[in-house]
C-alpha positions as a Python dict, from the first residue, in 0.01 Angstrom:
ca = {
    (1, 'X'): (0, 0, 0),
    (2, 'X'): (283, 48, 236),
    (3, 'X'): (309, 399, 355),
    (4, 'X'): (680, 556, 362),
    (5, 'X'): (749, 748, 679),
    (6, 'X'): (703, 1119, 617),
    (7, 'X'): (994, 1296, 752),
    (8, 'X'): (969, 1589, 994),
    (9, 'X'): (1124, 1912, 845),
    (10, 'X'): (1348, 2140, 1062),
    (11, 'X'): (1192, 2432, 875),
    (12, 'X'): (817, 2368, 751),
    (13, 'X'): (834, 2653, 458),
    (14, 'X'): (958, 2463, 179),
    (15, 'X'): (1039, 2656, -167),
    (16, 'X'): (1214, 2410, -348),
    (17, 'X'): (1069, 2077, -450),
    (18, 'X'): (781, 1916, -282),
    (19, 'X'): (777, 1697, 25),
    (20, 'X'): (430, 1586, 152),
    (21, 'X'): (63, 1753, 240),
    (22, 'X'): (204, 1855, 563),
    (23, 'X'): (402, 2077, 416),
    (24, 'X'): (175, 2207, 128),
    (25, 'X'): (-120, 2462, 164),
    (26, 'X'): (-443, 2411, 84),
    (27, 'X'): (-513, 2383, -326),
    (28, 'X'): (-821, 2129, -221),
    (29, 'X'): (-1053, 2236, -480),
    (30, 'X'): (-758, 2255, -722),
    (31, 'X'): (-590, 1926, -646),
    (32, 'X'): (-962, 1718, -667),
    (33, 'X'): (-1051, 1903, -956),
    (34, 'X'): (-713, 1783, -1113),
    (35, 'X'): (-773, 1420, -919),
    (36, 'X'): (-1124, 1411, -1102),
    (37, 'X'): (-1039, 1467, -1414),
    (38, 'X'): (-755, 1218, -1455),
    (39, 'X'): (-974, 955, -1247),
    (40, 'X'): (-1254, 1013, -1542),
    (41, 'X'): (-1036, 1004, -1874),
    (42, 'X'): (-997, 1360, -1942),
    (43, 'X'): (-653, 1502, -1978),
    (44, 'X'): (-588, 1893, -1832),
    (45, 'X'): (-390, 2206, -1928),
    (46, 'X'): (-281, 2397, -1619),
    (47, 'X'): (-213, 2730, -1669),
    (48, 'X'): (-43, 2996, -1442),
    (49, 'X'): (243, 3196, -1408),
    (50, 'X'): (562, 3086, -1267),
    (51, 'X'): (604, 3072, -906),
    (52, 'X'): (237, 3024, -812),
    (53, 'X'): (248, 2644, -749),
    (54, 'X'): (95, 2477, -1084),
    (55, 'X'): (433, 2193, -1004),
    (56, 'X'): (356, 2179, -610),
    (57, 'X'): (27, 2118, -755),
    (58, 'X'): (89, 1850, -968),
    (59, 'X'): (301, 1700, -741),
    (60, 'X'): (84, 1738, -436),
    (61, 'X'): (-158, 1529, -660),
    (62, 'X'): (62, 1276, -805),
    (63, 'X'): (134, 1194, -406),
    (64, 'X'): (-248, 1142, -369),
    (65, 'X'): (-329, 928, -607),
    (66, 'X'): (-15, 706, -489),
    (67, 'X'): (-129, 748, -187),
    (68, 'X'): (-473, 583, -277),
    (69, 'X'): (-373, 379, -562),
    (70, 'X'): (-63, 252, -561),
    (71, 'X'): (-88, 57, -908),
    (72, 'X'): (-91, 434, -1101),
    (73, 'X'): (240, 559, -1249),
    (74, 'X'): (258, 920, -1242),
    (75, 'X'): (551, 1042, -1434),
    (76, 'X'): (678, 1428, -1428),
    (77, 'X'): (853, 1583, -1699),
    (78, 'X'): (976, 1961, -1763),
    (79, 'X'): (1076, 2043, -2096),
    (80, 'X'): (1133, 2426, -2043),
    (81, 'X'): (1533, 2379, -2156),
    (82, 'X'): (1484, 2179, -2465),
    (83, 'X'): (1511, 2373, -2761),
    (84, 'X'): (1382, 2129, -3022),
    (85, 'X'): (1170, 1771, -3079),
    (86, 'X'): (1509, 1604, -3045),
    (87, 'X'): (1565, 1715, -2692),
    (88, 'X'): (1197, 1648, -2666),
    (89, 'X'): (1243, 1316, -2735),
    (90, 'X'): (1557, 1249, -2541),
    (91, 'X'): (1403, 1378, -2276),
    (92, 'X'): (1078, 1214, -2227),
    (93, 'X'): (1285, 879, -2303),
    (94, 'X'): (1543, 945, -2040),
    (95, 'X'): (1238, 988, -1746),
    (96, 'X'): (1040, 705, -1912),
    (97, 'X'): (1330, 475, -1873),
    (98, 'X'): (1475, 578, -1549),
    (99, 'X'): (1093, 585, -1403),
    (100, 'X'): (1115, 206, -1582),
    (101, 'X'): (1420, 131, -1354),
    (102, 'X'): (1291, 245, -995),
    (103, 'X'): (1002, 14, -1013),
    (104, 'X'): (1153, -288, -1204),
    (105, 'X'): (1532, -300, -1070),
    (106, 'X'): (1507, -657, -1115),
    (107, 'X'): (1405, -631, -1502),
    (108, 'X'): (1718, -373, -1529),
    (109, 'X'): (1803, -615, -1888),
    (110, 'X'): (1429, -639, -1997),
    (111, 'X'): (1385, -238, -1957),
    (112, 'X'): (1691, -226, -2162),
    (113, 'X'): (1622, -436, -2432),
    (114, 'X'): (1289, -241, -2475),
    (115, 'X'): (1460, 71, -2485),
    (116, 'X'): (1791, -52, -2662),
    (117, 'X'): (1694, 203, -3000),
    (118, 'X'): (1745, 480, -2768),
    (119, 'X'): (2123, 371, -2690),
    (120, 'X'): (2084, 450, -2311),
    (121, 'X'): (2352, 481, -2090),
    (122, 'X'): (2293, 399, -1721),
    (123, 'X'): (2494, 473, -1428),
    (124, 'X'): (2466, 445, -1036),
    (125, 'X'): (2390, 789, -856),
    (126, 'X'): (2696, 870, -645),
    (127, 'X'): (2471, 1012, -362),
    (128, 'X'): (2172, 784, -399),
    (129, 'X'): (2279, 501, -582),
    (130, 'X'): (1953, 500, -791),
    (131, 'X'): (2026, 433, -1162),
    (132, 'X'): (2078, 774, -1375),
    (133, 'X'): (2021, 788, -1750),
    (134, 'X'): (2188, 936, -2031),
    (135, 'X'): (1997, 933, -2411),
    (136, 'X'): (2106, 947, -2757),
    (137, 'X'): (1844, 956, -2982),
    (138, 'X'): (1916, 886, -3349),
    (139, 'X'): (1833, 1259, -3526),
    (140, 'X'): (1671, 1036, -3813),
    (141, 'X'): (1442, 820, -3574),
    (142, 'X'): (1358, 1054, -3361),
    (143, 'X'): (924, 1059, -3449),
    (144, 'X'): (992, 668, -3440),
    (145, 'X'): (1121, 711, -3099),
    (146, 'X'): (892, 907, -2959),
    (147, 'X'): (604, 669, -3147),
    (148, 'X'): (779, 373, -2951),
    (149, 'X'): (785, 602, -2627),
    (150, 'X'): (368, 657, -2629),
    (151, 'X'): (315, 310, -2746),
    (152, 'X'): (564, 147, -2434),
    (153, 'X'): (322, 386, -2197),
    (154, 'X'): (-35, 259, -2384),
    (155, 'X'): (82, -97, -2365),
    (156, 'X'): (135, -86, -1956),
    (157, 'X'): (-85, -315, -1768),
    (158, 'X'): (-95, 6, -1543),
    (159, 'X'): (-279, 307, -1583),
    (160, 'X'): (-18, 630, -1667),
    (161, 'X'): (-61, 977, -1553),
    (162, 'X'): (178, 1219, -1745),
    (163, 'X'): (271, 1567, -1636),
    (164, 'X'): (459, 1756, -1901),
    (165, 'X'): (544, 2086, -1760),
    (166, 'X'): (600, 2400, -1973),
    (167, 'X'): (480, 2245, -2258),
    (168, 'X'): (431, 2596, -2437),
    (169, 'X'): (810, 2503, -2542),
    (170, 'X'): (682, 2337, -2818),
    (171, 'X'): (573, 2627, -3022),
    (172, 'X'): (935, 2764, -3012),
    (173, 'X'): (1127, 2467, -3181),
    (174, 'X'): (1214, 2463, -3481),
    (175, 'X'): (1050, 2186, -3662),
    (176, 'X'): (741, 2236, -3805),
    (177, 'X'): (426, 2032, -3750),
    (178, 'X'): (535, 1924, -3374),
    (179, 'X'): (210, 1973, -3210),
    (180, 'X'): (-6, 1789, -3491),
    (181, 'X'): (264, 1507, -3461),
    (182, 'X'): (218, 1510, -3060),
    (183, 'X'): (-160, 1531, -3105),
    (184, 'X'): (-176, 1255, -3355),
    (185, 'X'): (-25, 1028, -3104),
    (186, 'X'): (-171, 1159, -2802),
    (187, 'X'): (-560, 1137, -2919),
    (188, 'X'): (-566, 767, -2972),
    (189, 'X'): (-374, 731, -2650),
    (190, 'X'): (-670, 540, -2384),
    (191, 'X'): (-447, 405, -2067),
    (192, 'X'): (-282, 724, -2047),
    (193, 'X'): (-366, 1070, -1925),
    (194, 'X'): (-172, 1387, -1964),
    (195, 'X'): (-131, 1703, -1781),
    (196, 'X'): (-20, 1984, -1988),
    (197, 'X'): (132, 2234, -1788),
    (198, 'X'): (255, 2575, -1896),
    (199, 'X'): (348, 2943, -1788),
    (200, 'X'): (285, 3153, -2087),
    (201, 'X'): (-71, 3243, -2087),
    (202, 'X'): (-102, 3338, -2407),
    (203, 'X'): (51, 3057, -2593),
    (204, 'X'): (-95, 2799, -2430),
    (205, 'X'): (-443, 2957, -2459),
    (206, 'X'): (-361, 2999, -2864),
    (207, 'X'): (-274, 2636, -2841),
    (208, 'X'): (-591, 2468, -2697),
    (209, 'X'): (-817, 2685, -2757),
    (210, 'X'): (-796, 2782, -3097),
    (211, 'X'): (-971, 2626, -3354),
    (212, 'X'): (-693, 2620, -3631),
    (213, 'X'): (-477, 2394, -3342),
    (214, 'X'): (-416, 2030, -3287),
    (215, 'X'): (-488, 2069, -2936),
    (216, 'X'): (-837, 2259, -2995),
    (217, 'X'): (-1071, 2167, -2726),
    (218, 'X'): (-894, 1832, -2644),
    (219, 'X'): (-846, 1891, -2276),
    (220, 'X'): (-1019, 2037, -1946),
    (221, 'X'): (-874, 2431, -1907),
    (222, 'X'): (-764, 2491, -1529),
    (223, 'X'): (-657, 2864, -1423),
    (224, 'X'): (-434, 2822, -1112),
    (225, 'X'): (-465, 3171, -906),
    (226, 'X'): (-271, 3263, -600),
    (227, 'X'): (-355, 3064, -251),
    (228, 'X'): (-614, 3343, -46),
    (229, 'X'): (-399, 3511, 207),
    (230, 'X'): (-617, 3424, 548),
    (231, 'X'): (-579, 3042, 466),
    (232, 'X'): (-241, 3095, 390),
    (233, 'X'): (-151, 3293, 689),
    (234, 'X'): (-328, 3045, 900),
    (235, 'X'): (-88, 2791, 730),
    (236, 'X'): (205, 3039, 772),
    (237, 'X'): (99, 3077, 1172),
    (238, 'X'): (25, 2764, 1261),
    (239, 'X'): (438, 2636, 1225),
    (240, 'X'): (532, 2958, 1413),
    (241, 'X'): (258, 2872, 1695),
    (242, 'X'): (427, 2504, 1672),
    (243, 'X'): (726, 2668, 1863),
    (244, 'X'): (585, 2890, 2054),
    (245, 'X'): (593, 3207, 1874),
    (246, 'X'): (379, 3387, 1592),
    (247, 'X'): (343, 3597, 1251),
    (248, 'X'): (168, 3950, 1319),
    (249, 'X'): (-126, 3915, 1055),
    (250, 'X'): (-24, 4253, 964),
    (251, 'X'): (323, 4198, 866),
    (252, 'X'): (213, 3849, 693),
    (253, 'X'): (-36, 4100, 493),
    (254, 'X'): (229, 4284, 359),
    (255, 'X'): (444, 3989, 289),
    (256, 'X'): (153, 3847, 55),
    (257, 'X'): (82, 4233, -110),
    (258, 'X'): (439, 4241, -165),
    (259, 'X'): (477, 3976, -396),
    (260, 'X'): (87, 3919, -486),
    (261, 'X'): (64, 3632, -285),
    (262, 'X'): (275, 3444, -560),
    (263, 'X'): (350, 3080, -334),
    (264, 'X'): (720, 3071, -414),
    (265, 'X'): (842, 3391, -343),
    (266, 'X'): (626, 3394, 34),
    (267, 'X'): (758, 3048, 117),
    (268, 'X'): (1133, 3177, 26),
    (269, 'X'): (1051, 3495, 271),
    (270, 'X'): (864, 3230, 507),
    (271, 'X'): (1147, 3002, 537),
    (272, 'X'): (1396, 3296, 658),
    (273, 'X'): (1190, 3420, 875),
    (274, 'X'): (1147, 3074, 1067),
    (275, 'X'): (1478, 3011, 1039),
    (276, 'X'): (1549, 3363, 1233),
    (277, 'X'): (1288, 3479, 1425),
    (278, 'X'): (1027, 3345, 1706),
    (279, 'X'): (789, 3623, 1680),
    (280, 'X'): (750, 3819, 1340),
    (281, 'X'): (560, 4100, 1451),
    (282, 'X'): (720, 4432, 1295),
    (283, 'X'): (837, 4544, 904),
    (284, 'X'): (1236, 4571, 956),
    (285, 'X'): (1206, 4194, 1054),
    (286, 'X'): (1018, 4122, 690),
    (287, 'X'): (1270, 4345, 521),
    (288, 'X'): (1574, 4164, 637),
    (289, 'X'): (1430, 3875, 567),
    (290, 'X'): (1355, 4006, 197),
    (291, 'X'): (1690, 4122, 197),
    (292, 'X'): (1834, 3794, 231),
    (293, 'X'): (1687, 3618, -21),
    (294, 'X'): (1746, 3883, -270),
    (295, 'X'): (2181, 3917, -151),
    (296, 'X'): (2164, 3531, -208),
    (297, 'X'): (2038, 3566, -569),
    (298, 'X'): (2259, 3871, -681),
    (299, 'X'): (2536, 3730, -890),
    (300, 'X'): (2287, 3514, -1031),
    (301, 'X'): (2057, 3877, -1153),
    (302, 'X'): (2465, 3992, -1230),
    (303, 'X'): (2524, 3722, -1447),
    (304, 'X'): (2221, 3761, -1648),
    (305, 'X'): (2214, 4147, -1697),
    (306, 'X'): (2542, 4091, -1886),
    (307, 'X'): (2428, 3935, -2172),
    (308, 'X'): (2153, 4240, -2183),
    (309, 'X'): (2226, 4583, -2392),
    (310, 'X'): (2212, 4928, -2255),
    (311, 'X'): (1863, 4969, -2366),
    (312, 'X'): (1728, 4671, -2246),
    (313, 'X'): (1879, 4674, -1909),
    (314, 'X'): (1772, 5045, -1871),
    (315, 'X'): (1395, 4942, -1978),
    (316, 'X'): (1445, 4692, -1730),
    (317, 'X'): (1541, 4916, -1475),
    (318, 'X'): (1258, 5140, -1487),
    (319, 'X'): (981, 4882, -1524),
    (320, 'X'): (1155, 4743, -1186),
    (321, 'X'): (1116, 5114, -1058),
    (322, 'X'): (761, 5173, -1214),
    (323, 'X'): (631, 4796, -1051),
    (324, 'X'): (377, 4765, -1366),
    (325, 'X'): (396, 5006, -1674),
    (326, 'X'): (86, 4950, -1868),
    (327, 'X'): (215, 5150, -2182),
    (328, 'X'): (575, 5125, -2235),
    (329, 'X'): (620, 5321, -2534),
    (330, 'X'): (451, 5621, -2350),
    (331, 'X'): (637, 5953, -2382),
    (332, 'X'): (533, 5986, -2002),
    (333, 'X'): (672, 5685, -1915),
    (334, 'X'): (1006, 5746, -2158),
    (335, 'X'): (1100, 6077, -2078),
    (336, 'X'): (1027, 6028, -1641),
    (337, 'X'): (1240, 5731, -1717),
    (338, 'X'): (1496, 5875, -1946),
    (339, 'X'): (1483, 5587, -2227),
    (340, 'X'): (1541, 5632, -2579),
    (341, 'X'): (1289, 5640, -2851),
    (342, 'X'): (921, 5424, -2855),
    (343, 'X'): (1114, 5171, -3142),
    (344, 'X'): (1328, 5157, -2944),
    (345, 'X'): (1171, 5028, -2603),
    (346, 'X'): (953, 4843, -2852),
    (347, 'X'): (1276, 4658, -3016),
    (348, 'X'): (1436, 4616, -2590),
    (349, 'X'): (1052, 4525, -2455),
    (350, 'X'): (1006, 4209, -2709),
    (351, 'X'): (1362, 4080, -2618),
    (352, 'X'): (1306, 4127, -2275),
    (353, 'X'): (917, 3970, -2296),
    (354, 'X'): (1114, 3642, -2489),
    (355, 'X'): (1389, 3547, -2230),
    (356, 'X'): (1112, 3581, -1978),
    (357, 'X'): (1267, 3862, -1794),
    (358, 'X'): (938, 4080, -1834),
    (359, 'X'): (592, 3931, -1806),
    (360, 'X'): (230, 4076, -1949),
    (361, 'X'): (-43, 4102, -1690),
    (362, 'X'): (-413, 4215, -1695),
    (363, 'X'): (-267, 4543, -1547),
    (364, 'X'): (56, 4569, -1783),
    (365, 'X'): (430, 4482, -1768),
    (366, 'X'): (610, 4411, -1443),
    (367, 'X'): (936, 4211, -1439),
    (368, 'X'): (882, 3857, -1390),
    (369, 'X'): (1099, 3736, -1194),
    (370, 'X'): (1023, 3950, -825),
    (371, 'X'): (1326, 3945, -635),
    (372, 'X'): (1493, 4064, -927),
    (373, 'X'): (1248, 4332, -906),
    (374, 'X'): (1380, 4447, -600),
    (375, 'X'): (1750, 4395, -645),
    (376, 'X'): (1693, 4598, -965),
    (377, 'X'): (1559, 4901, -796),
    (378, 'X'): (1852, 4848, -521),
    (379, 'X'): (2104, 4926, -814),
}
């Protein structure tokens, strides 16, 4: 296999995308584990919060196994915006099909024929010039499209690793019966193997490891947990001793307490910091660093406190202040916070909880996403 020339990055912390192993920290236990399973015919659910790195992950892996094998397809999908199996559909479909067209440009009529019950529409990138695809999917045909889908992936003379990220979106369309329909495809499925990747821990626990689900037991669990902070800041270091400066270990500490050692929101912090300074060694240089990132996301938090009520943006508010409130409904916690009654906060909490803006951990609630955390507590 011919090798592509890895590009050398102006700033090493990268905290959007993926862009090769020189740029990604450590997860070797984690990546073989995920390498071994696919290898030996057993699909995986990957569970972990947002932010953590379960897509570096699967992305870090998928450039392995190219790496070593260049006859595997790995595909990616995320389904977290689709809303029902019709989006579902059209989605897989439209990265099938444009995954179709980067390896067989000269086949560009024979990938279309195939696909020609999907009614795609394909047009030239204006940036890279790679083919782009657009998919309507018949709302009648759409379990005979996605039948046709699976059975266009079995039938490949290649061997077909799927990702399908935040899969827990299943449970929250509409139609009934979509994971026994998924299931009743997936289990007869031999040439390819899946990775079922999702956020909520709870519903994708219910999902594969209950017994009254179609998933039950049909795939190899894997926790993802944050990357330990002296490999990390030996990572971290190591690109700030590349030009001749450092991280105090210190400050990097309190970087990684700060946000729990959560991947994205240190690389974001990271990538500042390189960008500014030569020698990180005190906690104003952190904070303005911090700062940034947090200025650069505010109308973005502005935008999406609109569309909150008072109560729920106040219970917001104070779980920001609090950092984790493991009883909510507590007069303590109401009164020092000034909310109105328990229903109440009940009623604001489970609206909050389902448009992700609070998360449930071991310890209680703390608001999920981090840097609006902080900007929260700012206002």
């Amino acid at each position: 296999m011919a090798k592509s020339k890895k590009r050398k990055l102006e700033n090493p912390f990268v905290y959007q995308g993926y862009e090769s192993p020189d740029y990604f920290c450590d997860r070797l236990e984690e990546t073989e584990n995920v390498l071994s399973a696919l290898r030996n015919g057993r699909n995986i659910t990957l569970i972990s919060p947002r932010k953590i790195g379960k897509t570096g992950l699967i992305n870090h892996a998928f450039y392995r196994i190219k790496e070593q094998e260049s006859d595997i397809i790995c595909i990616y999908i995320d389904i977290f915006s689709t809303n029902n199996l019709l989006e579902f559909v059209e989605t897989i479909s439209k990265v099938v099909i444009e995954d179709a067209l980067s390896r067989e440009k000269s086949f560009m009529m024979k990938v279309l024929d195939f696909f020609k019950g999907l009614r795609p529409t394909i047009t030239p990138d204006l940036l890279t010039g790679m083919p782009t695809v657009s998919v309507s999917v018949v709302p009648v045909q759409v379990e005979y499209t996605l039948k046709s889908i699976f059975e266009h992936l079995e039938n490949m003379n290649k061997r077909v690793y799927l990702a399908i990220d935040e899969f827990q979106q299943i449970t929250e369309y509409p139609e009934t019966g979509t994971e026994a329909l998924l299931r009743s495809y997936i289990q007869f499925m031999h040439n390819v193997r899946f990775i079922f990747s999702g956020s909520k821990k709870h519903l994708m626990t219910e999902m594969f490891c209950s017994p009254k689900r179609p998933f039950y037991q049909s795939t190899q669990l894997m926790e993802l947990n944050p990357l330990h902070e002296e490999i990390y800041y030996d990572f971290a270091n190591n690109f700030f001793e590349a030009k001749k400066g450092s991280i105090d270990k210190e400050v990097f500490h309190s970087l990684y307490q700060r946000f729990d050692g959560y991947t994205w929101y240190l690389q974001a912090v990271l990538h500042r910091l390189y960008e500014q300074e030569k020698h990180v060694n005190t906690e104003s240089q952190l904070s303005d660093a911090i700062l940034f990132q947090i200025n650069t996301l505010s109308s973005h938090y502005q935008t999406l406190t609109t569309f909150l009520t008072d109560n729920q943006l106040s219970l917001l508010k104070a779980i920001a202040l609090a950092g984790v409130v493991s009883q909510p409904q507590s007069m303590d916690f109401i009164q020092h916070y000034s909310l109105p009654t328990a229903s109440s906060v009940k009623s604001a909490l489970e609206v909050l909880a389902d448009k992700d803006l609070v998360y449930r951990t071991p310890e209680g609630y703390i608001v999920y996403d981090r840097f609006m955390g902080l900007w929260l507590c700012r206002i």
